[in-house]
Biopython code that builds the backbone (N, CA, C, O; Angstrom):
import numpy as np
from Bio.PDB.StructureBuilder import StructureBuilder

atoms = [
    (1, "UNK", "N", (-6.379, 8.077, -0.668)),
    (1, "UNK", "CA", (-7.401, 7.076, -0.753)),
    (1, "UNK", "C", (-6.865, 5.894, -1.561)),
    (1, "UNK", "O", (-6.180, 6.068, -2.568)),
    (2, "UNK", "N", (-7.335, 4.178, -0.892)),
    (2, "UNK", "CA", (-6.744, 3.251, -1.444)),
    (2, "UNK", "C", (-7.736, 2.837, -2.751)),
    (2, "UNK", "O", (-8.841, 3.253, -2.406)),
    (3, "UNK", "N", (-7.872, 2.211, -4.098)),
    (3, "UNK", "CA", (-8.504, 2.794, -5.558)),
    (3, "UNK", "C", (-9.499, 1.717, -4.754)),
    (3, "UNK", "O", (-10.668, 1.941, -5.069)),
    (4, "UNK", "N", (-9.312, 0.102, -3.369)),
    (4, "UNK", "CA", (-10.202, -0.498, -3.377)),
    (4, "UNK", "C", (-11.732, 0.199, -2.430)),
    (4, "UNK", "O", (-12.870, -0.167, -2.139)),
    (5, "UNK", "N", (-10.946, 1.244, -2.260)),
    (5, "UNK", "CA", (-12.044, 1.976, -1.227)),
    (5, "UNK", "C", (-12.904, 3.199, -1.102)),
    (5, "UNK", "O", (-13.461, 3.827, -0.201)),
    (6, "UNK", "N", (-12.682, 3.299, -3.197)),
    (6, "UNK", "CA", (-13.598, 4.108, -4.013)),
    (6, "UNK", "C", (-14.893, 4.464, -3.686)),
    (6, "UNK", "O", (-15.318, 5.597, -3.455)),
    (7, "UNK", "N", (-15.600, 3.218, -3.684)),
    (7, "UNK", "CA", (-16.757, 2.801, -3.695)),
    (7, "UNK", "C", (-17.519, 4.030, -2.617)),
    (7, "UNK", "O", (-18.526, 4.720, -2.779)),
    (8, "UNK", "N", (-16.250, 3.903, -1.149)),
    (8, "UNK", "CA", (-17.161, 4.820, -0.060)),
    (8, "UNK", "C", (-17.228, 6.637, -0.536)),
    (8, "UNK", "O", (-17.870, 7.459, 0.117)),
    (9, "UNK", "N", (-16.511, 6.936, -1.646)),
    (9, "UNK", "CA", (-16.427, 8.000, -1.342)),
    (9, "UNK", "C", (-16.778, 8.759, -3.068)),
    (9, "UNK", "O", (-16.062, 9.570, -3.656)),
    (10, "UNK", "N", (-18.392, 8.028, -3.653)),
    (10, "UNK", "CA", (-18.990, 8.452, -4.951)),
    (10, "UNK", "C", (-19.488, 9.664, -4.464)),
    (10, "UNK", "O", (-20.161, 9.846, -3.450)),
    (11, "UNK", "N", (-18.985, 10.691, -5.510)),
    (11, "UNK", "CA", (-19.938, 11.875, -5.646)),
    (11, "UNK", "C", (-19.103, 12.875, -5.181)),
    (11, "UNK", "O", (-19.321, 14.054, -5.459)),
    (12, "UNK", "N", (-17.647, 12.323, -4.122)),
    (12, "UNK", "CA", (-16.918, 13.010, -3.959)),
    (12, "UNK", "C", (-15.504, 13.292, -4.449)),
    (12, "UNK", "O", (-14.888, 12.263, -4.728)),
    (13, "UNK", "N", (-14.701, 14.660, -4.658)),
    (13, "UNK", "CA", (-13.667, 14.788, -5.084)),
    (13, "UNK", "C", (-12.512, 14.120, -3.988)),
    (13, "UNK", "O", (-12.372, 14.576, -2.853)),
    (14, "UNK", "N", (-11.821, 13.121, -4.449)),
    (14, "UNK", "CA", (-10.905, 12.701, -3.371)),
    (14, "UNK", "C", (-9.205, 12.670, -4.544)),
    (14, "UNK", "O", (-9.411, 12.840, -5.746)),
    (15, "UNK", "N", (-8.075, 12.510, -4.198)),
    (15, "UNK", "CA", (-6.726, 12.222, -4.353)),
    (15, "UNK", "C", (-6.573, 11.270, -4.317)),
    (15, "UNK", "O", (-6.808, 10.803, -3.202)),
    (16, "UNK", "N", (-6.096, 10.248, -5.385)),
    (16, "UNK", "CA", (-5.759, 8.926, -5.402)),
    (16, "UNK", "C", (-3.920, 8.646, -5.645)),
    (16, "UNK", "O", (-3.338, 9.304, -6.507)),
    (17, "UNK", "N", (-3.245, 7.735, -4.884)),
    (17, "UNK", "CA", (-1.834, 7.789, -5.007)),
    (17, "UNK", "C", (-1.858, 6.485, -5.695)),
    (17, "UNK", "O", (-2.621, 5.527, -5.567)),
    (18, "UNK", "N", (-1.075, 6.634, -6.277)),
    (18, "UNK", "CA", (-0.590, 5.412, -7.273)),
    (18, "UNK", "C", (0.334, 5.481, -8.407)),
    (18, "UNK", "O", (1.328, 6.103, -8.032)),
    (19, "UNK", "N", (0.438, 5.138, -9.560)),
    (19, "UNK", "CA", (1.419, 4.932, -10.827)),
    (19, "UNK", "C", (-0.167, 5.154, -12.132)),
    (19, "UNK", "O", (-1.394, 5.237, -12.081)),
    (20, "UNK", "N", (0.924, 5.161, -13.139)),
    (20, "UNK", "CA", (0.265, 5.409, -14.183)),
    (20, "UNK", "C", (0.628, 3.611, -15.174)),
    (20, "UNK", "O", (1.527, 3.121, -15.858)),
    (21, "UNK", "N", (-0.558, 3.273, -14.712)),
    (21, "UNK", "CA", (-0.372, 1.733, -15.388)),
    (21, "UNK", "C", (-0.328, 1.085, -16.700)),
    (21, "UNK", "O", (0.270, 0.052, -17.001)),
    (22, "UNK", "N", (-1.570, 2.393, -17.972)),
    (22, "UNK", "CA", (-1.644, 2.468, -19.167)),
    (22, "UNK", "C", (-2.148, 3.645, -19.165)),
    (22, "UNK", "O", (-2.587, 4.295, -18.217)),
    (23, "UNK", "N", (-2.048, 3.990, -20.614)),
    (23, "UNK", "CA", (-2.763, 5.389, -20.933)),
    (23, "UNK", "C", (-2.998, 5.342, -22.181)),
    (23, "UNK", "O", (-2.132, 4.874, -22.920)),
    (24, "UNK", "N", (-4.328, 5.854, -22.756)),
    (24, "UNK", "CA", (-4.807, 5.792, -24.369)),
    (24, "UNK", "C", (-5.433, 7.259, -24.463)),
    (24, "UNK", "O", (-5.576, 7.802, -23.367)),
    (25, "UNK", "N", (-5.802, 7.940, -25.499)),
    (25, "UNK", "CA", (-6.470, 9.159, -26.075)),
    (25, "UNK", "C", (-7.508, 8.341, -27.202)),
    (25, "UNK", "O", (-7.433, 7.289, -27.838)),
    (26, "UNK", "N", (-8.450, 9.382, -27.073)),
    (26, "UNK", "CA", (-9.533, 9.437, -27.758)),
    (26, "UNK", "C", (-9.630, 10.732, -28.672)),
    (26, "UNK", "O", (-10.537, 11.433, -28.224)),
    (27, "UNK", "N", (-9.249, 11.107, -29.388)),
    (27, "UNK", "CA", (-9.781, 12.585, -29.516)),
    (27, "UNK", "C", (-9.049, 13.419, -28.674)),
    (27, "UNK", "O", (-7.845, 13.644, -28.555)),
    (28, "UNK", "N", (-10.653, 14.072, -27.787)),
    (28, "UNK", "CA", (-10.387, 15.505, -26.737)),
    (28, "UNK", "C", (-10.301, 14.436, -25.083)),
    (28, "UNK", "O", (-10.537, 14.936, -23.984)),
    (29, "UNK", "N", (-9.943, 13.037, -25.273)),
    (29, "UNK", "CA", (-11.099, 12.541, -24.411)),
    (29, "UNK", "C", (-9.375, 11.453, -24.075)),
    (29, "UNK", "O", (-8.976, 10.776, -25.023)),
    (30, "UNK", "N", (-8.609, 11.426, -22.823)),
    (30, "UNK", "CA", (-7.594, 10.415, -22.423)),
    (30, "UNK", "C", (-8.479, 9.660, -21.426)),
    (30, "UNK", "O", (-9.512, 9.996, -20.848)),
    (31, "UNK", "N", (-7.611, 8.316, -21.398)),
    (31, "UNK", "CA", (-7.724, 7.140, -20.507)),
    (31, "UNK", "C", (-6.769, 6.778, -19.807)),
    (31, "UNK", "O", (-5.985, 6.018, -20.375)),
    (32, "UNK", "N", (-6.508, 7.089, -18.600)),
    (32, "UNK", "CA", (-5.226, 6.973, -17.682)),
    (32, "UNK", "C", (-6.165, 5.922, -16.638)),
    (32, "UNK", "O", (-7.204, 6.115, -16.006)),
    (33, "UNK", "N", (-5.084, 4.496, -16.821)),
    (33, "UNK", "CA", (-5.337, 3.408, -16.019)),
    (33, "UNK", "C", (-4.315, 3.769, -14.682)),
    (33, "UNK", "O", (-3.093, 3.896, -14.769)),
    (34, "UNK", "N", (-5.157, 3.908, -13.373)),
    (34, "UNK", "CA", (-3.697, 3.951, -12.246)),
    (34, "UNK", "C", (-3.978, 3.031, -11.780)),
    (34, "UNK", "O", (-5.028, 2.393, -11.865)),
    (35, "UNK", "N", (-2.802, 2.789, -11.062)),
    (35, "UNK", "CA", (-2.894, 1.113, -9.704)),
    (35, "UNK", "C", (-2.098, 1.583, -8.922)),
    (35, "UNK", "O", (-1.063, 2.210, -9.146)),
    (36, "UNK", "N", (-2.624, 1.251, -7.865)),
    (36, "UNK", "CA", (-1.725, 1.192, -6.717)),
    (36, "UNK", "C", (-1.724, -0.416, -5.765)),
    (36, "UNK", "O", (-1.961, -1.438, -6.409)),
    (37, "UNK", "N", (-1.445, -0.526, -4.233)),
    (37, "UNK", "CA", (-1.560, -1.868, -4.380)),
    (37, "UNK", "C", (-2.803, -3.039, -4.018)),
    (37, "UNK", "O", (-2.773, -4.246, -3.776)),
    (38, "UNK", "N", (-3.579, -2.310, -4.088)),
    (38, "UNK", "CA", (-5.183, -2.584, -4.049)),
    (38, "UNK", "C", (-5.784, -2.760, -5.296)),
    (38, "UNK", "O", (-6.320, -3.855, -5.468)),
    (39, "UNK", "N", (-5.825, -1.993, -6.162)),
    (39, "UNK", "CA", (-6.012, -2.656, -7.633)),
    (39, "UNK", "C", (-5.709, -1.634, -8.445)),
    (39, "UNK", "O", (-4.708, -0.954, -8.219)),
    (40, "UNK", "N", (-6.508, -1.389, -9.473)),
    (40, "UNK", "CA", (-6.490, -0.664, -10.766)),
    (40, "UNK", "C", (-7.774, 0.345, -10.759)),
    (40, "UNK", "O", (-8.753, -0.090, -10.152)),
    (41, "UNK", "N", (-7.879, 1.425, -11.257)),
    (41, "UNK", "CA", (-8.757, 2.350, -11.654)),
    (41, "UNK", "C", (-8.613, 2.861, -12.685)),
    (41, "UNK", "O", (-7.485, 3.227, -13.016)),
    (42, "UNK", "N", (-9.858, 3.074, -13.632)),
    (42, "UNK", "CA", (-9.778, 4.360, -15.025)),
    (42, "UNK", "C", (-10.202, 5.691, -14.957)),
    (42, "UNK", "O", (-11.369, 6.044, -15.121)),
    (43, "UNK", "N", (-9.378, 6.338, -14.746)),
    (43, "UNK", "CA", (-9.890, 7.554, -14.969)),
    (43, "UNK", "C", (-9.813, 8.290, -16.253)),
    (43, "UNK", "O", (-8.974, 7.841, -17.034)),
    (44, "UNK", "N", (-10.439, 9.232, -16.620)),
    (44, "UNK", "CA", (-11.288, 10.263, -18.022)),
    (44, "UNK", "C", (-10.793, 11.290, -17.204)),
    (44, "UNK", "O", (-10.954, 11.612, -16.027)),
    (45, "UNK", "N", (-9.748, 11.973, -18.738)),
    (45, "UNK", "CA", (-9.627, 13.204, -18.880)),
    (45, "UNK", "C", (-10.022, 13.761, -19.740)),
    (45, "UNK", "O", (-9.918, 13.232, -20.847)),
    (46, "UNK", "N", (-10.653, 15.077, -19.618)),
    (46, "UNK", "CA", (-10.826, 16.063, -20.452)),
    (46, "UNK", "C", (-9.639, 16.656, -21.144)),
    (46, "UNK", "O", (-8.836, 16.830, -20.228)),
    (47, "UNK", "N", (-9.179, 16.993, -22.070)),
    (47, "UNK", "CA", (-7.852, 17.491, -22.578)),
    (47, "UNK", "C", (-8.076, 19.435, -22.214)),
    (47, "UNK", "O", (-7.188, 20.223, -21.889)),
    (48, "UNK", "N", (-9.287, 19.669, -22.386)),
    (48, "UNK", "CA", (-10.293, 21.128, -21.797)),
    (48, "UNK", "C", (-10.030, 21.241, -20.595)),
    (48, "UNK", "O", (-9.901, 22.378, -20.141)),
    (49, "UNK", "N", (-9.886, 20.175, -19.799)),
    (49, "UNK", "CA", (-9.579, 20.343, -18.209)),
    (49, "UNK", "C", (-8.174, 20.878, -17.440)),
    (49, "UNK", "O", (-7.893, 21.658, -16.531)),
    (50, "UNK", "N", (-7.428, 19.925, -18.418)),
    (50, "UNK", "CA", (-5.891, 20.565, -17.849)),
    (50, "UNK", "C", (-5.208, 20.915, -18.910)),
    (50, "UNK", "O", (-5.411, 20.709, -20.106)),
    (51, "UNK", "N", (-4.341, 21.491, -18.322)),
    (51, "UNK", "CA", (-2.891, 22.149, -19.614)),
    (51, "UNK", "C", (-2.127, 21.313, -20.359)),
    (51, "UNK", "O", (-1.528, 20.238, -20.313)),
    (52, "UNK", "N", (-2.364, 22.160, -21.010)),
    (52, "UNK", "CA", (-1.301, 20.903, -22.056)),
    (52, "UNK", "C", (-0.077, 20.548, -22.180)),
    (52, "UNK", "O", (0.326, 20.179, -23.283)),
    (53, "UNK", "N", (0.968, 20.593, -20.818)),
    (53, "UNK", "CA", (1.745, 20.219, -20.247)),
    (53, "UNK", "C", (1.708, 18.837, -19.636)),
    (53, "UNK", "O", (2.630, 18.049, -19.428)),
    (54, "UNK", "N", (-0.141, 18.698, -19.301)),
    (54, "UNK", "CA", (0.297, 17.669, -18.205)),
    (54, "UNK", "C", (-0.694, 16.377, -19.110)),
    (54, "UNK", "O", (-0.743, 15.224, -18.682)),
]
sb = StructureBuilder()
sb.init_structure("model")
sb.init_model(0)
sb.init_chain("A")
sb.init_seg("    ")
for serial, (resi, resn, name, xyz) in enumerate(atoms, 1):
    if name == "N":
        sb.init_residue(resn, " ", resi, " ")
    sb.init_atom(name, np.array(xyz, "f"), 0.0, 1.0, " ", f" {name:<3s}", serial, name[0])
structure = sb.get_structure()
């Protein structure tokens, strides 16, 4: 899925391809900015969600 063509697909789990553009932590709580060549998206991680590898 392209990040400008989000919009059609709220509520659902989809795969986004892109790069990792910035990234910040909060706490338990990361901010991973991706882009690909349509624009930019933020996504929220849980640090509870995945391993702590990734």
């Amino acid at each position: 899925m392209y990040i400008d063509k989000a919009a059609d697909y709220v509520g659902q789990i989809q795969t986004i391809n892109g790069w990792v553009y910035n990234s910040r932590s909060s706490g338990k709580v990361a901010f991973v900015l991706v882009r690909d060549g349509s624009g930019i998206m933020q996504c929220v991680v849980a640090k509870g969600d995945v391993e702590e590898s990734t």
